[in-house]
Gaussian input, Z-matrix of N, CA and C with variables (Angstrom, degrees):
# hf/3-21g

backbone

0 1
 N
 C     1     B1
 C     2     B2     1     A1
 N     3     B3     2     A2     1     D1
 C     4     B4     3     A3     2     D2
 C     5     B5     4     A4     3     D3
 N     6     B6     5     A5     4     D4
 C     7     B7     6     A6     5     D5
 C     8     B8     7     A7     6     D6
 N     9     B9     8     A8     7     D7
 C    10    B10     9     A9     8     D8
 C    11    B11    10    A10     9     D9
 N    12    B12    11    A11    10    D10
 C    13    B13    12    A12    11    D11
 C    14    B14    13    A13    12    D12
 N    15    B15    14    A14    13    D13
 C    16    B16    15    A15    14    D14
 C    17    B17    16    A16    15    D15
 N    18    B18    17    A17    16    D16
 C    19    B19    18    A18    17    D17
 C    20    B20    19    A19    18    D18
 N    21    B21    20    A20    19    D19
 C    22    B22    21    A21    20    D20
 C    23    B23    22    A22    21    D21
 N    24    B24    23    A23    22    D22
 C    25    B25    24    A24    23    D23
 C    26    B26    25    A25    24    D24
 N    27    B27    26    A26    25    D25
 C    28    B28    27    A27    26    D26
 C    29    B29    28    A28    27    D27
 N    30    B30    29    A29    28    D28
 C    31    B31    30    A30    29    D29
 C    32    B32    31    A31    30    D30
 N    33    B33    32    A32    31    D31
 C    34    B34    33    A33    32    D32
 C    35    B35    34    A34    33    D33
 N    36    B36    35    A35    34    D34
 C    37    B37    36    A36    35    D35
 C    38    B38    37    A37    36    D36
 N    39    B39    38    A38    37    D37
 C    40    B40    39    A39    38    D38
 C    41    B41    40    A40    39    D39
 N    42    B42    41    A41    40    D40
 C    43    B43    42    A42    41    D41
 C    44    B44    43    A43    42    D42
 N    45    B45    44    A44    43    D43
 C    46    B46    45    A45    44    D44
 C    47    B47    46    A46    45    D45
 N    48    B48    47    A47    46    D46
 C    49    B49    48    A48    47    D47
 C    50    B50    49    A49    48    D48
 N    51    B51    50    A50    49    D49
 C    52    B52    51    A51    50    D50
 C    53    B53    52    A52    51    D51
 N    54    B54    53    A53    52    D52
 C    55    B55    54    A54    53    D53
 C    56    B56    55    A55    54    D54
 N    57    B57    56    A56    55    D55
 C    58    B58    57    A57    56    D56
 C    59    B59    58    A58    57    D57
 N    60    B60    59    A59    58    D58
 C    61    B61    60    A60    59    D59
 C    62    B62    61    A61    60    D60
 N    63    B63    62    A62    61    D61
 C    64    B64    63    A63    62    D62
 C    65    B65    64    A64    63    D63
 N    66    B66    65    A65    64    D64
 C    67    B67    66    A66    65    D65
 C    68    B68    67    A67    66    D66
 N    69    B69    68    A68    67    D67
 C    70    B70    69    A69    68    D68
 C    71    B71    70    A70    69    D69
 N    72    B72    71    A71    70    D70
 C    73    B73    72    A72    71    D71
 C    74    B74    73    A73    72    D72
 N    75    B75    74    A74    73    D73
 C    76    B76    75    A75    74    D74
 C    77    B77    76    A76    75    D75
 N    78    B78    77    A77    76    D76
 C    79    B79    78    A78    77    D77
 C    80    B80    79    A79    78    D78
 N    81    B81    80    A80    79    D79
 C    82    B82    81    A81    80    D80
 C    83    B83    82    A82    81    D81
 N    84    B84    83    A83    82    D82
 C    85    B85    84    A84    83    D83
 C    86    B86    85    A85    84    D84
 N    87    B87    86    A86    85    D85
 C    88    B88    87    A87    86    D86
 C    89    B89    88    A88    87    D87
 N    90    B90    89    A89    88    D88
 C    91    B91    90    A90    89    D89
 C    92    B92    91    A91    90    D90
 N    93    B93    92    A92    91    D91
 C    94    B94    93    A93    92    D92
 C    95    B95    94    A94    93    D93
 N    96    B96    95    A95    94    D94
 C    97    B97    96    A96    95    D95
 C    98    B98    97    A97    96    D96
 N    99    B99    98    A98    97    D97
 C   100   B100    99    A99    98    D98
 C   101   B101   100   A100    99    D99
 N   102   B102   101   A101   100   D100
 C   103   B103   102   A102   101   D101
 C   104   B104   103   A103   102   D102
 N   105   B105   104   A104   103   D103
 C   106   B106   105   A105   104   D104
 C   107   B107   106   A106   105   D105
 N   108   B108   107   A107   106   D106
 C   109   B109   108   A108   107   D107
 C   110   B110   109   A109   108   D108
 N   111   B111   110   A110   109   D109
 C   112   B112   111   A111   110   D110
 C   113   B113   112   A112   111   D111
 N   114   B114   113   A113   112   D112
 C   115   B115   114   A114   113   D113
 C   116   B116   115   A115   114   D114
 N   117   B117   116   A116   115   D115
 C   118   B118   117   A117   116   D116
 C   119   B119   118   A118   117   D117
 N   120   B120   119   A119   118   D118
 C   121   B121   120   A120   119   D119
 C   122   B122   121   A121   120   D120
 N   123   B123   122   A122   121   D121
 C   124   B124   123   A123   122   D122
 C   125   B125   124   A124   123   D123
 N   126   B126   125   A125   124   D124
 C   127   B127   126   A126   125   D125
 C   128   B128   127   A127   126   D126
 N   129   B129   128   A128   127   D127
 C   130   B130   129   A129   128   D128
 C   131   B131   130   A130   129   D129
 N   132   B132   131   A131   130   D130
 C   133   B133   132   A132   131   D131
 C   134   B134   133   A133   132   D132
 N   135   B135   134   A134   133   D133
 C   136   B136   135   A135   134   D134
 C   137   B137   136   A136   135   D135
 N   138   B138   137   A137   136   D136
 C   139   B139   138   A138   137   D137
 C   140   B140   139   A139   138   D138
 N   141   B141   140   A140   139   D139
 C   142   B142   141   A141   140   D140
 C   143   B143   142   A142   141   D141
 N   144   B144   143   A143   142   D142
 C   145   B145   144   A144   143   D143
 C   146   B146   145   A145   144   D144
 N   147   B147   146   A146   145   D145
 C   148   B148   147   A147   146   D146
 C   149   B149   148   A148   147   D147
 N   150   B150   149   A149   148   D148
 C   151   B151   150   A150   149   D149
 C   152   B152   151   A151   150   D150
 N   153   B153   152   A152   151   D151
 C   154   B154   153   A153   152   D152
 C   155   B155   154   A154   153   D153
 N   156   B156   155   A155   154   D154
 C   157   B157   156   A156   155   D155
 C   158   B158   157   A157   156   D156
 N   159   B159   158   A158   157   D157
 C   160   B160   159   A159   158   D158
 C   161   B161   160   A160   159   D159
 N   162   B162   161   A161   160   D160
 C   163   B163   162   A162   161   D161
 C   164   B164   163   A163   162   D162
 N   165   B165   164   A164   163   D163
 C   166   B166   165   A165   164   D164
 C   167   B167   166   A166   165   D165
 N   168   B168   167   A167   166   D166
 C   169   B169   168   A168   167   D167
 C   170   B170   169   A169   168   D168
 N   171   B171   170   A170   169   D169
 C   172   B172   171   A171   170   D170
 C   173   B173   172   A172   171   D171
 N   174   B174   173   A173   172   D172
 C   175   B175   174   A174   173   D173
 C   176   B176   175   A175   174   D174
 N   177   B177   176   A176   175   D175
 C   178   B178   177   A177   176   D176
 C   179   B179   178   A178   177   D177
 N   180   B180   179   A179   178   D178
 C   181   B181   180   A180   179   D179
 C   182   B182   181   A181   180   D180
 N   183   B183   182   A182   181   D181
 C   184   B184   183   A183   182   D182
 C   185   B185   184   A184   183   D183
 N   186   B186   185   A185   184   D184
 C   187   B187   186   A186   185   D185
 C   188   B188   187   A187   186   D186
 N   189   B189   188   A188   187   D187
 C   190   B190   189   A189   188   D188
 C   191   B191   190   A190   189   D189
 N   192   B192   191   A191   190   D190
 C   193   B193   192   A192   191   D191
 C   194   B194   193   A193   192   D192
 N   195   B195   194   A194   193   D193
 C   196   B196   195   A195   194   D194
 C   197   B197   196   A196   195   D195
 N   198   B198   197   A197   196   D196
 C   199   B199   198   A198   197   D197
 C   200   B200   199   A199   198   D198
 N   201   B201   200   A200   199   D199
 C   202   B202   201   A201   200   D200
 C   203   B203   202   A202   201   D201
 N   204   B204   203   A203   202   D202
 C   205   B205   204   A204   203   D203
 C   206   B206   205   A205   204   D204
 N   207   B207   206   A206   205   D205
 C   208   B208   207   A207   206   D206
 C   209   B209   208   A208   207   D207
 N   210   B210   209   A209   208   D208
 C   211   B211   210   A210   209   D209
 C   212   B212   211   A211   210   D210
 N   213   B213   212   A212   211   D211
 C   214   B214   213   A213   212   D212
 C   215   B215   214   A214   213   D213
 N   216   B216   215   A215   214   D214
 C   217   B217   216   A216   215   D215
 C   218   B218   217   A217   216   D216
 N   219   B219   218   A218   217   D217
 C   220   B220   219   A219   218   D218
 C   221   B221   220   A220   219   D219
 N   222   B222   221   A221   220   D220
 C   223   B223   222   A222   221   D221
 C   224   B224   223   A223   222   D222
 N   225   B225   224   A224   223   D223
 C   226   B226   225   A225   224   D224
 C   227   B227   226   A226   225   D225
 N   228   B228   227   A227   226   D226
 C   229   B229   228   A228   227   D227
 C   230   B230   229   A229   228   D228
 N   231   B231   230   A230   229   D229
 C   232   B232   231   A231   230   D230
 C   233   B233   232   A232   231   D231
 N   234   B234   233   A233   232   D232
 C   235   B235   234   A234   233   D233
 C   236   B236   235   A235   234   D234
 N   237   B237   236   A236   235   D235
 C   238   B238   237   A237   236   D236
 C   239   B239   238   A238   237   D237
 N   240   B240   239   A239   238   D238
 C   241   B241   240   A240   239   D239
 C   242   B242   241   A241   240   D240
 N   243   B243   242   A242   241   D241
 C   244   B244   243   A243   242   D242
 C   245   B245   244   A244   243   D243
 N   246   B246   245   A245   244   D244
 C   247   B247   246   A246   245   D245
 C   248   B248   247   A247   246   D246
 N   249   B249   248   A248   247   D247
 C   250   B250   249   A249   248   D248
 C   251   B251   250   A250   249   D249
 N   252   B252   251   A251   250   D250
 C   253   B253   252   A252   251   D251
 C   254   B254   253   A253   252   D252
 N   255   B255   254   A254   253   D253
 C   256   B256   255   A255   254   D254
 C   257   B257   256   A256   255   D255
 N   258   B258   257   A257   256   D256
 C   259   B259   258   A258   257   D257
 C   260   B260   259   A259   258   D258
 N   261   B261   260   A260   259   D259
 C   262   B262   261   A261   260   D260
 C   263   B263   262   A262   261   D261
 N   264   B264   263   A263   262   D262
 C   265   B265   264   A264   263   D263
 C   266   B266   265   A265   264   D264
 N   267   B267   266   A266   265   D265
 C   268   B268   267   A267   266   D266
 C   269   B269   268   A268   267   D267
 N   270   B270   269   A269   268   D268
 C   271   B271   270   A270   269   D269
 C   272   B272   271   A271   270   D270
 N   273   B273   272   A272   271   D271
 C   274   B274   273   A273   272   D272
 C   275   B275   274   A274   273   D273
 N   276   B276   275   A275   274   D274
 C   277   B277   276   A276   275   D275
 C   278   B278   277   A277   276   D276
 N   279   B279   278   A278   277   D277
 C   280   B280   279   A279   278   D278
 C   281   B281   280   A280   279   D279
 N   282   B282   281   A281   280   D280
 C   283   B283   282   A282   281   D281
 C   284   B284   283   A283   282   D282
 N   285   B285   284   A284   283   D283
 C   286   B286   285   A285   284   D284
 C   287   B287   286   A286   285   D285
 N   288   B288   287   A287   286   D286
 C   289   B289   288   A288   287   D287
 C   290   B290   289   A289   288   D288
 N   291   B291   290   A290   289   D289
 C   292   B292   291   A291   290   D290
 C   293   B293   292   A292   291   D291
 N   294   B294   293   A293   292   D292
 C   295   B295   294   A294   293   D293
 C   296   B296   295   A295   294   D294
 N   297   B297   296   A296   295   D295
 C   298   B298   297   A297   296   D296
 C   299   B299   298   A298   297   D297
 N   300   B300   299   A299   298   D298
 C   301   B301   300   A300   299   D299
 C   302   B302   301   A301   300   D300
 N   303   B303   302   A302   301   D301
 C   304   B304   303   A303   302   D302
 C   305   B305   304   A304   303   D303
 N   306   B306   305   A305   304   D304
 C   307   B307   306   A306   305   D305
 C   308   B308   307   A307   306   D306
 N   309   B309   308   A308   307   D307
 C   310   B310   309   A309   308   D308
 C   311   B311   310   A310   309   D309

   B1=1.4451
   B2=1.5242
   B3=1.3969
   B4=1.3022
   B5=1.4884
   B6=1.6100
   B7=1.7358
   B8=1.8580
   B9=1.9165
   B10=1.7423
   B11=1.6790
   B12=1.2976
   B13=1.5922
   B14=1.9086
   B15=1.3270
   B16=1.1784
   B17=1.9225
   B18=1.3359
   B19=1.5983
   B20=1.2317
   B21=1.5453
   B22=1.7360
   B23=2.0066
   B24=0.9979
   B25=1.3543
   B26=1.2986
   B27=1.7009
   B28=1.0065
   B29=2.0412
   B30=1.5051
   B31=1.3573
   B32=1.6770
   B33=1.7276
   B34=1.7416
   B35=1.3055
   B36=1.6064
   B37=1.3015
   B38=1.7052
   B39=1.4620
   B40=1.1767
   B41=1.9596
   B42=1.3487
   B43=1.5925
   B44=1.5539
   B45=1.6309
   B46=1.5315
   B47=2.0657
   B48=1.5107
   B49=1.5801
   B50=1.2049
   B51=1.5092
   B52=1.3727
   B53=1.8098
   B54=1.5966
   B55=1.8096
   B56=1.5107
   B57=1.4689
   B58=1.5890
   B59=1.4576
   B60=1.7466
   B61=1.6569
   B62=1.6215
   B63=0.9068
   B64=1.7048
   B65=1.9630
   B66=1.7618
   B67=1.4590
   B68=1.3968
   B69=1.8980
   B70=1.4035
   B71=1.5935
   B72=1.3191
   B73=1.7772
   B74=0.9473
   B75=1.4197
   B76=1.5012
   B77=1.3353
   B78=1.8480
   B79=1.1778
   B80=1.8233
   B81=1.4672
   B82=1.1787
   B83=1.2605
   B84=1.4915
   B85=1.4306
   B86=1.3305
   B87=1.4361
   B88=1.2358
   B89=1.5294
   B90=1.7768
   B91=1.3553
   B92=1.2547
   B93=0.8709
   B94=1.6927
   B95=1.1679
   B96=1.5771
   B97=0.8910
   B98=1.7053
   B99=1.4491
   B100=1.8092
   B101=1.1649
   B102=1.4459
   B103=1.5085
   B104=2.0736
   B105=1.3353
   B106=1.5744
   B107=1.3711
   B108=1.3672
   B109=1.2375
   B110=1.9069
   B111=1.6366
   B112=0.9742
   B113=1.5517
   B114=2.1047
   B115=1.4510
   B116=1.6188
   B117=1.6437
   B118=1.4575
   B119=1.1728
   B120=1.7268
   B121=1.0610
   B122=1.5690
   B123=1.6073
   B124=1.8386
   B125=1.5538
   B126=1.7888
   B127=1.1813
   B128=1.9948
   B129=1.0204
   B130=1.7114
   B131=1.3862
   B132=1.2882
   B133=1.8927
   B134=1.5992
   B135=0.9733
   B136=2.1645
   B137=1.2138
   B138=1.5302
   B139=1.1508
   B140=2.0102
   B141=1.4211
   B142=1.3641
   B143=1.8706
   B144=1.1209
   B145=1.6464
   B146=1.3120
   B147=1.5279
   B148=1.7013
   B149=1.6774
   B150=1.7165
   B151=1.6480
   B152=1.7066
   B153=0.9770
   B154=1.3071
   B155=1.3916
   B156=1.1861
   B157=1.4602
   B158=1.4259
   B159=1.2847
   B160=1.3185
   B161=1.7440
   B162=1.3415
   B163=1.3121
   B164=1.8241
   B165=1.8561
   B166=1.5717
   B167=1.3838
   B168=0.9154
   B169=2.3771
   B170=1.2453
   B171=1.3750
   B172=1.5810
   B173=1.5902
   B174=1.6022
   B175=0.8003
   B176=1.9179
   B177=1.2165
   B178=1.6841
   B179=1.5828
   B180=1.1717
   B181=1.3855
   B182=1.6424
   B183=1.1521
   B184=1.7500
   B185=1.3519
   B186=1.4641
   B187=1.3071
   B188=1.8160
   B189=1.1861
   B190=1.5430
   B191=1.6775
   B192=1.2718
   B193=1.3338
   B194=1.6369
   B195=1.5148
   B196=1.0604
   B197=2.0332
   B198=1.7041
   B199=1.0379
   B200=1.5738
   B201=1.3256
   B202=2.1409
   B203=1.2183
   B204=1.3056
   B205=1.3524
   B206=1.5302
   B207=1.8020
   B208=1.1876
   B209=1.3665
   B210=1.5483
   B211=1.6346
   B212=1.7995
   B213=1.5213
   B214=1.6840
   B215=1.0219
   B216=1.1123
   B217=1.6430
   B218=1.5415
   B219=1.6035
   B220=1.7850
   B221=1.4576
   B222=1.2525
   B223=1.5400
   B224=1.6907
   B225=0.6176
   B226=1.8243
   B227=1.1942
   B228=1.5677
   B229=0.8455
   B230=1.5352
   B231=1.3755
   B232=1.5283
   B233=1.4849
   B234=1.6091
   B235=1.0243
   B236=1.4970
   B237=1.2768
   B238=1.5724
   B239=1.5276
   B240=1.5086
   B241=1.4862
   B242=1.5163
   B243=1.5607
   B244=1.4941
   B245=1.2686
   B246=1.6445
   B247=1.4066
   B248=1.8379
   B249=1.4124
   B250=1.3308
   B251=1.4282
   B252=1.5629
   B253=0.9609
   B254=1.5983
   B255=1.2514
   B256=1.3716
   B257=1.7066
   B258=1.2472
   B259=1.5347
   B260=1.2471
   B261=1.4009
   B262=0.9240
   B263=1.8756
   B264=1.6826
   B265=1.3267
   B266=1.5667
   B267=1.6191
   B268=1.4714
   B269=1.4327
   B270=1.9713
   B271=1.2096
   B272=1.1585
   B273=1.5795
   B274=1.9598
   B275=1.6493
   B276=1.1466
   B277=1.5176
   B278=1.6871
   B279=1.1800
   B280=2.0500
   B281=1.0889
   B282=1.4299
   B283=2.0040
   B284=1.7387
   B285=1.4666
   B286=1.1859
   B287=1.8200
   B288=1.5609
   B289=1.9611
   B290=1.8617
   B291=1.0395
   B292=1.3692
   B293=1.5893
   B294=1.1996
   B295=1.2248
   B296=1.6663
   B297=1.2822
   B298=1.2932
   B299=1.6653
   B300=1.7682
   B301=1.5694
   B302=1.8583
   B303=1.1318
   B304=1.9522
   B305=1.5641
   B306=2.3610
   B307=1.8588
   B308=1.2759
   B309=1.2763
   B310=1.2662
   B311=2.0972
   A1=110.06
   A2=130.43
   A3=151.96
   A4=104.14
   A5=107.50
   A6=117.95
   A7=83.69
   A8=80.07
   A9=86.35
   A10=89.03
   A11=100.85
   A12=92.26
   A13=86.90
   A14=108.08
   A15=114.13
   A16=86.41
   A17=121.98
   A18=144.89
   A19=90.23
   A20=108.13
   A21=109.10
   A22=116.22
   A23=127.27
   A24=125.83
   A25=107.47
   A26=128.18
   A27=111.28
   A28=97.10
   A29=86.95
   A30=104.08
   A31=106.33
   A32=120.04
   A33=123.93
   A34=102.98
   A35=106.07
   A36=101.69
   A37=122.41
   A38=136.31
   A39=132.43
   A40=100.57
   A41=87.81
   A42=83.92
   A43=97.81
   A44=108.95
   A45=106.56
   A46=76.34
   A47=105.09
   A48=106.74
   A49=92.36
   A50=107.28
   A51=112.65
   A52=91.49
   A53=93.39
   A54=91.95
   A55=98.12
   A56=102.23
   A57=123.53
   A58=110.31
   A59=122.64
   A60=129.64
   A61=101.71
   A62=129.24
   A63=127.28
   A64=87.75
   A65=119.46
   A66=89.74
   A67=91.65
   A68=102.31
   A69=116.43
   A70=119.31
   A71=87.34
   A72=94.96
   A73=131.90
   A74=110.85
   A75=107.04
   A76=106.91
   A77=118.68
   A78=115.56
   A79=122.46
   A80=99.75
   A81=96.63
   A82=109.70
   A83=136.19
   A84=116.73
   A85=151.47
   A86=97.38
   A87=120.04
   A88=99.18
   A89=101.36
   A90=131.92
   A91=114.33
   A92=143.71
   A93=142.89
   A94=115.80
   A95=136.20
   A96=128.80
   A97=141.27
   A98=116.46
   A99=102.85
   A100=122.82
   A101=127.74
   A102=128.93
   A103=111.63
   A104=96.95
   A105=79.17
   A106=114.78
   A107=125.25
   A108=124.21
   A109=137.25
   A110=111.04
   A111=140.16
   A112=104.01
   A113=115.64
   A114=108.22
   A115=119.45
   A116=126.04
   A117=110.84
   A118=119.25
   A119=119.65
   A120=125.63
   A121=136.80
   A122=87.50
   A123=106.39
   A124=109.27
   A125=109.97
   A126=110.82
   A127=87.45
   A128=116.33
   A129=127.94
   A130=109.95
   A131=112.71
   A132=120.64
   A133=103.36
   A134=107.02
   A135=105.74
   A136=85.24
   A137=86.55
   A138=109.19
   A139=109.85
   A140=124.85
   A141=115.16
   A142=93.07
   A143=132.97
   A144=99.92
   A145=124.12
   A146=110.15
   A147=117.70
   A148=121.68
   A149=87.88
   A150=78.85
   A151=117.24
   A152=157.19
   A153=157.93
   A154=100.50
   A155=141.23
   A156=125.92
   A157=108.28
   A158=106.28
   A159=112.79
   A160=141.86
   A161=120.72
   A162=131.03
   A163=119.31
   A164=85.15
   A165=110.40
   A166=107.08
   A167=115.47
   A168=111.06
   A169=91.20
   A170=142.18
   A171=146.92
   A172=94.51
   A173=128.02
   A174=124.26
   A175=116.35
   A176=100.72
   A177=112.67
   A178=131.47
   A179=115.87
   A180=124.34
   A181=98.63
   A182=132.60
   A183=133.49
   A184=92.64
   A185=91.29
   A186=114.10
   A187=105.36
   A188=117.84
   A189=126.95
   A190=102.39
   A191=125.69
   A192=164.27
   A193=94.38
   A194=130.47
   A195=124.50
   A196=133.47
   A197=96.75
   A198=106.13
   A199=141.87
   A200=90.63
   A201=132.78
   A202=76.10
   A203=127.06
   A204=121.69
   A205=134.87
   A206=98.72
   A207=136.11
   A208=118.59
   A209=104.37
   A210=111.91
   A211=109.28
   A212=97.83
   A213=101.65
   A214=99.71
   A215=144.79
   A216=147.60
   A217=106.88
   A218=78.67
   A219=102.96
   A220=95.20
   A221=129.96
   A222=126.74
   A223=136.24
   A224=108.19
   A225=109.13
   A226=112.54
   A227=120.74
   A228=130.19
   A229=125.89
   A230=105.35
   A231=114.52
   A232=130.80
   A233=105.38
   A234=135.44
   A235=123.54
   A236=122.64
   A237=126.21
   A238=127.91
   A239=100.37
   A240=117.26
   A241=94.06
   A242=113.22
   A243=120.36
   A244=110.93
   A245=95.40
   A246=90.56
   A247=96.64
   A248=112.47
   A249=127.99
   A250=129.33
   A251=127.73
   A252=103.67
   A253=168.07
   A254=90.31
   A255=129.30
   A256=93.88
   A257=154.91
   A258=153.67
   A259=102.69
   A260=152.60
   A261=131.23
   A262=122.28
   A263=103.83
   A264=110.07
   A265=96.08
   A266=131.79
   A267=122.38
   A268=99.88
   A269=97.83
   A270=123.28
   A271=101.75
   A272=99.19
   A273=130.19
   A274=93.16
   A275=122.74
   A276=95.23
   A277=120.57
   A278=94.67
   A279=113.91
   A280=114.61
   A281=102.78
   A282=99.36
   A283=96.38
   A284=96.29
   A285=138.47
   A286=124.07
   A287=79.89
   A288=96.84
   A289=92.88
   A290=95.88
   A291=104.60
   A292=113.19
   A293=132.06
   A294=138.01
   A295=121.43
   A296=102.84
   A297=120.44
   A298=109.47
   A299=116.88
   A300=90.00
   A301=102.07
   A302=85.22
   A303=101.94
   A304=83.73
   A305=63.87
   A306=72.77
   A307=121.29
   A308=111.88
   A309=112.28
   A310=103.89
   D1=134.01
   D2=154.65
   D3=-54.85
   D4=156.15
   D5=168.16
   D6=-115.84
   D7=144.39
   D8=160.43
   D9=-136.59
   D10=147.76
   D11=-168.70
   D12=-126.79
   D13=138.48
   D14=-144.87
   D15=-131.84
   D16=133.66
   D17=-173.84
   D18=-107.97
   D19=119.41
   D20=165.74
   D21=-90.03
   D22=-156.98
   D23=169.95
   D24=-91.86
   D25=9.35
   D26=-171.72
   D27=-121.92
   D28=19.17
   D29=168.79
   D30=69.29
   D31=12.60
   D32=166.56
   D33=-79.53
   D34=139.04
   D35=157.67
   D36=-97.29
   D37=139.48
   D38=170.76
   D39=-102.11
   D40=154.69
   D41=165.90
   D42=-132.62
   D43=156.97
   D44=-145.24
   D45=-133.13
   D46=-176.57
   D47=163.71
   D48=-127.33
   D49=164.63
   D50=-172.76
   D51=-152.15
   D52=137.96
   D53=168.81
   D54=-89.11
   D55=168.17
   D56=164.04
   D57=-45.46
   D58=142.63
   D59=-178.11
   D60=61.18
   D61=-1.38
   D62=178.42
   D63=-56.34
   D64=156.49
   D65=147.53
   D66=-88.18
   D67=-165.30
   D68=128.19
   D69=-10.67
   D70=-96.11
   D71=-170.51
   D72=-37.19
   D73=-35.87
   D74=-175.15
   D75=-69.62
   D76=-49.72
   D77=-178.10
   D78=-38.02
   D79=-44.22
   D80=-169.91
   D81=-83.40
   D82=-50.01
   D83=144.57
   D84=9.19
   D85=-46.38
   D86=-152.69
   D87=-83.29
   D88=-48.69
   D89=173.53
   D90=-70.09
   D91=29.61
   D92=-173.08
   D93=37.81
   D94=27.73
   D95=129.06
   D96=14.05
   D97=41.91
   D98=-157.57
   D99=-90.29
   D100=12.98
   D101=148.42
   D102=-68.15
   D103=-19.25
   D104=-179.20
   D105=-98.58
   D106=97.72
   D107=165.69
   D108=-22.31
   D109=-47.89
   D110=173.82
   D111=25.87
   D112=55.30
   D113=178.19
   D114=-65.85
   D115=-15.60
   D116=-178.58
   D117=-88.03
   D118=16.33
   D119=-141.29
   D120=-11.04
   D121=70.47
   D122=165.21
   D123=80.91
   D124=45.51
   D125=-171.97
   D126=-126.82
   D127=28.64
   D128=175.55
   D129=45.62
   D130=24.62
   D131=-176.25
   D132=-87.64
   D133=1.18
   D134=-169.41
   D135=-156.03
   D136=171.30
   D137=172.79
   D138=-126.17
   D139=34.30
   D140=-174.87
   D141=-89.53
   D142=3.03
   D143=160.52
   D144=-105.42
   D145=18.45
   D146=162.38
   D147=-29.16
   D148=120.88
   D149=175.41
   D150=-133.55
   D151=-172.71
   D152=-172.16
   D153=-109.50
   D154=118.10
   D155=170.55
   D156=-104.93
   D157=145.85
   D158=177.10
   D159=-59.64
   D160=84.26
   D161=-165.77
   D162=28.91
   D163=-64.25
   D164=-170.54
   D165=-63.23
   D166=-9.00
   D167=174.58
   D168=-134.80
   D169=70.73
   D170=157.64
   D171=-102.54
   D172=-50.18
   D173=-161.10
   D174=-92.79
   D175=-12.03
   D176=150.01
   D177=-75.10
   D178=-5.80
   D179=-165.72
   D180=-85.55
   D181=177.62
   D182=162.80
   D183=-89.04
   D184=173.92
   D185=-175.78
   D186=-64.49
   D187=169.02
   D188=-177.42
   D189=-108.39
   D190=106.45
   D191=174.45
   D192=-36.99
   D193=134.75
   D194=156.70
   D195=-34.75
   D196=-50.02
   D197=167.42
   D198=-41.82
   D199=-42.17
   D200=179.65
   D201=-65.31
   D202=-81.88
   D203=-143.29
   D204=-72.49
   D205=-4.70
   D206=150.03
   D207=-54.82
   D208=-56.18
   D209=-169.53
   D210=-65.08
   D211=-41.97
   D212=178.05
   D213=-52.91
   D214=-84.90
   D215=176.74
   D216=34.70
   D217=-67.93
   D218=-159.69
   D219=-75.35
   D220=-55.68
   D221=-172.83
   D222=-37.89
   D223=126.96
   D224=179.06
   D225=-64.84
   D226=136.22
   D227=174.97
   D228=62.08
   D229=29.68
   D230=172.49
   D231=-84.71
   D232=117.47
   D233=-164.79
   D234=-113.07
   D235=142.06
   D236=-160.35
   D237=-52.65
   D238=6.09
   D239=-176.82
   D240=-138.75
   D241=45.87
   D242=156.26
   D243=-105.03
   D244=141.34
   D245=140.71
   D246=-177.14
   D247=-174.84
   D248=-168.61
   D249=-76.65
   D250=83.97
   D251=179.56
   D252=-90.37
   D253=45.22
   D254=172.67
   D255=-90.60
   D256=-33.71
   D257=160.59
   D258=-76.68
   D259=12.62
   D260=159.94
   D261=-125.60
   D262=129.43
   D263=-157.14
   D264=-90.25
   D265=136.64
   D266=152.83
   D267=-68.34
   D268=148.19
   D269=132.80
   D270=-147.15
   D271=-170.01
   D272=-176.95
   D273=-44.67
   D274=-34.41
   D275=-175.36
   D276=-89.98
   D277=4.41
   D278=177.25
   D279=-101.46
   D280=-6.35
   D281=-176.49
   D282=-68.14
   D283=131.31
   D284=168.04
   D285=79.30
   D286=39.13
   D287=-166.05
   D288=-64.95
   D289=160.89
   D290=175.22
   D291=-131.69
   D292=143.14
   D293=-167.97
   D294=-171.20
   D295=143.04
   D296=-155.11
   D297=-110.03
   D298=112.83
   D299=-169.44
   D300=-83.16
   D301=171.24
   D302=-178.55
   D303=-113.98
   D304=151.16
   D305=171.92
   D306=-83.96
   D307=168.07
   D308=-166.21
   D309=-107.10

């Protein structure tokens, strides 16, 4: 199991486990997570599970999908270490990503 350590709006961090191909979202979802809205649930139509990722795994992540980069568009407060996490899959190289949700 992977750590995803997850920043609420009230600025706590939780750290959650996550198996391999989990996304984001689901993990946090999964976990009651209740800053993340995530209404399309992970079908890239919104943007309410926007999250900030933390500098240090920007450059481990895949590339950001035309679609994603569509959805930010619409999102508030989107910033160069956004993106959707509903598009992003854990593995061994994400253990212990850290990320911050935005508001939605």
């Amino acid at each position: 199991m992977s750590k995803l350590r997850v920043v609420d709006s009230k600025g706590e961090e939780t750290v959650l486990e996550a198996q391999a191909g989990q996304t984001l979202m689901e993990v946090m979802r999964n976990n009651g997570v209740d800053d993340l809205q995530a209404l399309c649930g992970g079908a890239c139509s919104c943007a309410t599970c926007h999250v900030w990722v933390d500098p240090a795994f920007m450059g481990k992540l895949p590339e950001m999908g035309s679609q994603e980069n569509d959805m930010l568009d619409c999102a508030e407060g989107r910033r160069e270490n956004s993106r959707l996490s509903c598009q992003l899959r854990m593995t061994d190289v994400l253990d212990g990503i850290r990320v911050t949700v935005a508001p939605v």
